[in-house]
C-alpha positions in Angstrom: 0.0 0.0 0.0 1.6 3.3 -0.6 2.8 5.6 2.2 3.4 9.4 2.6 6.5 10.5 3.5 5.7 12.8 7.0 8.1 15.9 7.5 11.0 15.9 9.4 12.2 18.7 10.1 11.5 22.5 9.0 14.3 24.9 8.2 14.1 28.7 7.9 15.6 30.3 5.3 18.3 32.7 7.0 19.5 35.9 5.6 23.2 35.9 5.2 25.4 37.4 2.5 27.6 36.1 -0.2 29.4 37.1 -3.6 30.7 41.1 -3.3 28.1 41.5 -1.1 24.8 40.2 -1.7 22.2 39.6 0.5 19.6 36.6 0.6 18.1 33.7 2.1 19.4 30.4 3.1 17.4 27.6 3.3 20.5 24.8 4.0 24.2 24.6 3.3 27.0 23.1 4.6 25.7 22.6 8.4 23.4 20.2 7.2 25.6 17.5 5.6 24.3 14.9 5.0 20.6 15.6 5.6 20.2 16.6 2.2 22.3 14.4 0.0 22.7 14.8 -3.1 22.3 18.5 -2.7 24.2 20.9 -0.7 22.8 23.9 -1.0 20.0 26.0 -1.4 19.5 29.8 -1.9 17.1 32.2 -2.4 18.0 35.2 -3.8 14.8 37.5 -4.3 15.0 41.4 -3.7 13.3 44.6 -3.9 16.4 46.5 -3.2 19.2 46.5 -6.0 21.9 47.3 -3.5 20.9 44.1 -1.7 22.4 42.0 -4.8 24.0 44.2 -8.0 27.2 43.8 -6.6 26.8 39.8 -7.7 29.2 37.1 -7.9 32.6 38.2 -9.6 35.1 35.8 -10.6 35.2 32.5 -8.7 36.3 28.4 -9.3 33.9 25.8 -9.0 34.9 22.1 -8.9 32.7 18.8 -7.9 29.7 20.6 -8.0 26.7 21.6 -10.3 25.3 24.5 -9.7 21.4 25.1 -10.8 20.4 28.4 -11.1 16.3 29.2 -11.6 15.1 32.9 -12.2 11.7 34.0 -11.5 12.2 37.7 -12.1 15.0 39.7 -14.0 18.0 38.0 -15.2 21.8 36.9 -14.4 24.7 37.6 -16.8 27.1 34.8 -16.7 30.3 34.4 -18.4 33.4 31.7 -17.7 37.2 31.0 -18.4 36.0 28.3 -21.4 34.9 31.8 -23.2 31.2 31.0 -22.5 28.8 33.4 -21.9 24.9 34.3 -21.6 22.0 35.3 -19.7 19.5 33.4 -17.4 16.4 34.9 -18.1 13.2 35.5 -15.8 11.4 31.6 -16.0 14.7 30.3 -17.3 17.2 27.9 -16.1 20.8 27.3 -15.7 22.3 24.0 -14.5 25.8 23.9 -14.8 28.3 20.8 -14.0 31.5 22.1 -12.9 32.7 19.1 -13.0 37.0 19.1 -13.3 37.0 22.8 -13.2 35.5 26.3 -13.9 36.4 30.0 -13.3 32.9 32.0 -13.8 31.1 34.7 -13.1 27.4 35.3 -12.1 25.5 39.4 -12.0 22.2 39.6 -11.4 20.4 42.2 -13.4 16.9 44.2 -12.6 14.6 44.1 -15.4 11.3 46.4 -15.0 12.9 47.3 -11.1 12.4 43.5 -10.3 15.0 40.4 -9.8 14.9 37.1 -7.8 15.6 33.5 -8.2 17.3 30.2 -6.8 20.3 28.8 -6.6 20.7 24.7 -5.7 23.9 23.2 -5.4 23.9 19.6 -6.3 27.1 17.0 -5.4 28.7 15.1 -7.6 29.8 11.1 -7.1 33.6 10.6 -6.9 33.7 8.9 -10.1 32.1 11.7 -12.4 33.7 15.1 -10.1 36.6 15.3 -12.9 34.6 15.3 -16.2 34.3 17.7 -18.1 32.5 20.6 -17.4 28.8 20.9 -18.9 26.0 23.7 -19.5 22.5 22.8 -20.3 20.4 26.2 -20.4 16.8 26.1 -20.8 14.2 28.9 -21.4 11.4 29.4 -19.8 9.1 28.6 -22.9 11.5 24.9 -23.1 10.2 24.5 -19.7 6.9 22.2 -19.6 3.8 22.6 -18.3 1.5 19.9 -16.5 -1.8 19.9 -15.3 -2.5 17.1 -12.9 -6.2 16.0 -11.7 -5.8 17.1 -8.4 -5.8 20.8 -9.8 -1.5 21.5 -9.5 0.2 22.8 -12.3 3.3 21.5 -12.5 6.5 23.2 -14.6 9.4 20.0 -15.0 12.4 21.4 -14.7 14.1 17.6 -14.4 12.6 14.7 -13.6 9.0 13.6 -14.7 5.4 14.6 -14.2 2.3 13.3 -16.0 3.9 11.1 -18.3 6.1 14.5 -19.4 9.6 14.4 -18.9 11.7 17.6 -18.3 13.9 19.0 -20.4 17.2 19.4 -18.3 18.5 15.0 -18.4 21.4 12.9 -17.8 21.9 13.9 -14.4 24.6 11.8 -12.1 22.2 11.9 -9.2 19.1 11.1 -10.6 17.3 14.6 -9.3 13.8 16.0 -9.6 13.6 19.7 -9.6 9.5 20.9 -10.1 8.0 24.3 -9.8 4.5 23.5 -8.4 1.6 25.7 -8.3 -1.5 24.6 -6.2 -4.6 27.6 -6.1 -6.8 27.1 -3.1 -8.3 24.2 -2.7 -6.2 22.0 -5.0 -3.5 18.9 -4.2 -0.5 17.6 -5.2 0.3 14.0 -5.2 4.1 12.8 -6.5 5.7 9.5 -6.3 9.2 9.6 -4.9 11.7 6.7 -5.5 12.4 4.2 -2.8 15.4 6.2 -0.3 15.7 9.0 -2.4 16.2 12.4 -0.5 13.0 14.6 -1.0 12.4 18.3 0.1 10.1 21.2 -0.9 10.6 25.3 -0.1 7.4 27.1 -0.1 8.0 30.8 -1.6 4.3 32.0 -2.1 1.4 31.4 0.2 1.1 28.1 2.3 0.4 24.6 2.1 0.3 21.9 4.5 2.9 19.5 3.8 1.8 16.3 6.1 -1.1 15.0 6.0 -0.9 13.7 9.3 0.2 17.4 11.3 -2.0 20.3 9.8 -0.2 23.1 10.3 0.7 25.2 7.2 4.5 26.3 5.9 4.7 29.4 4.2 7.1 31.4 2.3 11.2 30.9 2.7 10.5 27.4 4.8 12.5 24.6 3.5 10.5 21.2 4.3 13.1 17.9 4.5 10.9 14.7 3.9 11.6 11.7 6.4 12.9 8.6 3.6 10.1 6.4 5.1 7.5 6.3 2.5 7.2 6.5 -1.5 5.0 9.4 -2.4 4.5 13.1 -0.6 1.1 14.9 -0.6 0.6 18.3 -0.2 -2.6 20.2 0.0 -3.0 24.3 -1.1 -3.9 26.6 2.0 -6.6 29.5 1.7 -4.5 31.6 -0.2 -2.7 28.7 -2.5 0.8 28.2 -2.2 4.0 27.6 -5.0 6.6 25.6 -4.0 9.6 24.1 -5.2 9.8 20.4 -4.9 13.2 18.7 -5.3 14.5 14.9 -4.5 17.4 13.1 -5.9 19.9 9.5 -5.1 22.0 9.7 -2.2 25.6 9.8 -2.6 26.6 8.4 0.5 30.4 9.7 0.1 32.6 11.9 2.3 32.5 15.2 1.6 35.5 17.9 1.6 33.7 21.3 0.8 36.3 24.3 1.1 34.1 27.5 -0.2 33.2 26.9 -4.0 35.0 23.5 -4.2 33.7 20.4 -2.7 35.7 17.3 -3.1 35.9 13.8 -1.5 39.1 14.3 0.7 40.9 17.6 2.5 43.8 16.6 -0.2 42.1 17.0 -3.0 40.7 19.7 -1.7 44.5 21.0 -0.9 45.1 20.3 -4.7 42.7 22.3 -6.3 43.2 25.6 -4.4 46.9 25.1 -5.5 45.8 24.6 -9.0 43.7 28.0 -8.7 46.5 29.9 -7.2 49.3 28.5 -10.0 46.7 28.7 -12.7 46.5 24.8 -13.5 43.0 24.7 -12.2 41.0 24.8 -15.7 42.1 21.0 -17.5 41.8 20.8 -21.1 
């Protein structure tokens, strides 16, 4: 018979700053290893203020990582030591695989006075953190749309929904990444696979989350699933709720993480800062 998965635990999103000086929201990072595996981190970067976040993300390595960035409003100018550059625009996504070794740069940019979005930092296995780095960028019309019978529209970033398969594949860690929309009164049902790590951050309105406590979460709450069970159910509160709903394979590796670098072991760690500071850091 199937089960839902019950909550937890409930995180707040905590304002802290990063970059040259932005400011936003995180939901979980680095003191909740493991709890989260396959992902490490999660950020919500929506503001009003453009001093809050123009100052961006100059220059910086990334290796072992990807890094999936999803805009809801304005854009972010990226460009990276492979000569690669672009724009994530508002509805659009970016979900870069570091992999061996990038140098990069990320700006947000106001468009129309307005900018916010999500960043989600997913680990890679020891076996694929050396390949070679990856973009797959997606616009917001690439993105699908599903209406399921219980009244949630769905947009499938990865994974699938509905018998529709999203557009961003061939993923080490098997994730799901969904943008969910319930109006009032309306439900959302979702299989999740047997001990795959499952979470959902609420960032407009409420829902309740657990069908067996029935209070509601509301916006910047990150909700961690427990692993017992194989499908979570969520129900819209008076006002609706939209909610980003993510779950992916465990890893179940050590994990190095020094700043923008995560890794298996402090050495390798060790070995890619001294990469970055003699300029052997990008491979060919």
């Amino acid at each position: 018979m199937p089960q839902t998965r019950s909550i937890e635990e409930v995180f707040i999103a905590r304002e802290t700053m990063e970059g040259a000086g932005v400011r936003l929201h995180r939901a979980f990072g680095h003191a909740q290893i493991p709890r989260f595996d396959p992902f490490l981190m999660f950020d919500d970067f929506r503001g009003d203020d453009p001093g809050d976040y123009l100052a961006g993300f100059p220059w910086h390595p990334h290796r072992g990582i990807e890094t999936v960035t999803y805009m809801l409003e304005g854009r972010v100018e990226h460009g990276d030591s492979m000569g690669h550059a672009g724009s994530v625009p508002a509805g659009g996504i970016q979900w870069m695989t570091a992999g061996s070794g990038i140098i990069h740069q990320e700006m947000p940019k106001p468009v129309n006075g307005r900018m916010g979005g999500f960043q989600l930092w997913v680990n890679l296995p020891r076996s694929h953190k050396m390949m070679k780095p990856r973009y797959q960028e997606i616009l917001a019309t690439e993105i699908p749309l599903v209406t399921l019978p219980g009244g949630a529209a769905v947009r499938v970033i990865c994974g699938t929904v509905g018998g529709v398969a999203g557009p961003v594949r061939d993923l080490m860690a098997d994730p799901e990444y969904l943008d969910v929309t319930l109006e009032p009164g309306a439900a959302f049902s979702h299989q999740v696979a047997p001990g795959y790590m499952a979470g959902a951050y609420v960032f407009a309105g409420s829902g309740r989350f657990d069908p067996q406590r029935g209070e509601e979460h509301g916006n910047r709450r990150m909700i961690l699933f427990g692993s017992a069970g194989d499908r979570v159910d969520v129900a819209a509160g008076d006002a609706g709720v939209r909610f980003l709903f993510f779950s992916g394979r465990p890893l179940r590796e050590p994990i190095a993480w020094g700043g923008p670098i995560v890794m298996n072991t402090d050495a390798e760690l060790r070995q890619a800062f001294a990469e970055y500071r003699d300029g052997t850091f990008i491979r060919s």
